[in-house]
N, C-alpha and C positions, 0 to 999 in steps of 0.2 A: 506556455503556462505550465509549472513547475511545483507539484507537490509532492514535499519531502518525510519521511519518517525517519526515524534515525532511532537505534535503541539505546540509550545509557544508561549509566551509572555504575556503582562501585565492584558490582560485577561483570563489567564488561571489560575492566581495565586489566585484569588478568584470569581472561578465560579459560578454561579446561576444557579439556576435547567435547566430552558429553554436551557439556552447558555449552558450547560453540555450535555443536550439529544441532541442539534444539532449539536455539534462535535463529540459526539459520532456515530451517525447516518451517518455522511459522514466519517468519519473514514473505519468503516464497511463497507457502500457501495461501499469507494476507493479500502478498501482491495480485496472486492470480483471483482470490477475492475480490478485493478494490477493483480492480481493473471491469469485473462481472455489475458490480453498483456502479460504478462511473458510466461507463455505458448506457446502465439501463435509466439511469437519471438523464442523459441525454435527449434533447431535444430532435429529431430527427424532421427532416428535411427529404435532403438529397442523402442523408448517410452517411457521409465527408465527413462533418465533425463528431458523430458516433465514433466510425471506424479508423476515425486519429490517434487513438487513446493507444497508449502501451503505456507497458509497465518494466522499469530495470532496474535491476537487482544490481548495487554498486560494490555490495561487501558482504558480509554473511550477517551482519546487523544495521543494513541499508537499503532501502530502494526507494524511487519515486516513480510517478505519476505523472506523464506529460500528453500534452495533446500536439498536435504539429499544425492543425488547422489554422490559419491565420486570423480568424476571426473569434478563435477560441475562447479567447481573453474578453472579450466583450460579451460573448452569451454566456458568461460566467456570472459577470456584473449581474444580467438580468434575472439568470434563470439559479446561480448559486448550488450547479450540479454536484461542484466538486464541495465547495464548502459545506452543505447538507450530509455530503456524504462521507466526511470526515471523521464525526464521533461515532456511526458507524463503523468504519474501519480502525479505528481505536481499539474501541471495542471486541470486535474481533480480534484484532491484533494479543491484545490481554490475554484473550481465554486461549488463542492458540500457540502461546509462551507458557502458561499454564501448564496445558496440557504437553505439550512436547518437552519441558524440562521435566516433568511430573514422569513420562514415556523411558527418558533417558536416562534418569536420575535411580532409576528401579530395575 
């Protein structure tokens, strides 16, 4: 199970140094975010699919969210960890762009 963030638009297509380190930097910091809600949305058991969760950083305005647990995808349906935790991580995501182009840009 596979969820992706991607950042674009019309300043992403040609970035400048500053504006690159400060999406990349909230990117990162969303990720290790999300990763902290995912978890803690997590149904726990045995622990197994808690402890499935990573998170990987593809580009410097990419990463997703996967679980490896085989069963993943089904206590998904049920229990809607990641879905819930979505606008959430949104959210964050915004204000931590904000701030870090906001950081770099001064």
């Amino acid at each position: 199970m596979k969820v992706s963030f991607v950042a674009s638009g019309p300043l992403h297509e040609n970035p400048n140094l500053h504006f690159r380190r400060a999406v990349s930097q909230a990117m990162s910091d969303t990720a290790d975010y999300g990763l902290g809600i995912l978890k803690a949305r997590t149904p726990v058991r045995t622990g197994r699919l808690q402890n499935s969760w990573f998170s990987k950083i593809e580009s410097w305005n990419q990463f997703y969210f996967d679980n490896s647990a085989p069963y993943a995808r089904f206590v998904e349906q049920k229990v809607l960890m990641a879905s819930r935790s979505q606008p959430e991580i949104d959210r964050y995501l915004s204000r931590a762009l904000d701030e870090n182009i906001e950081r770099e840009m001064n």
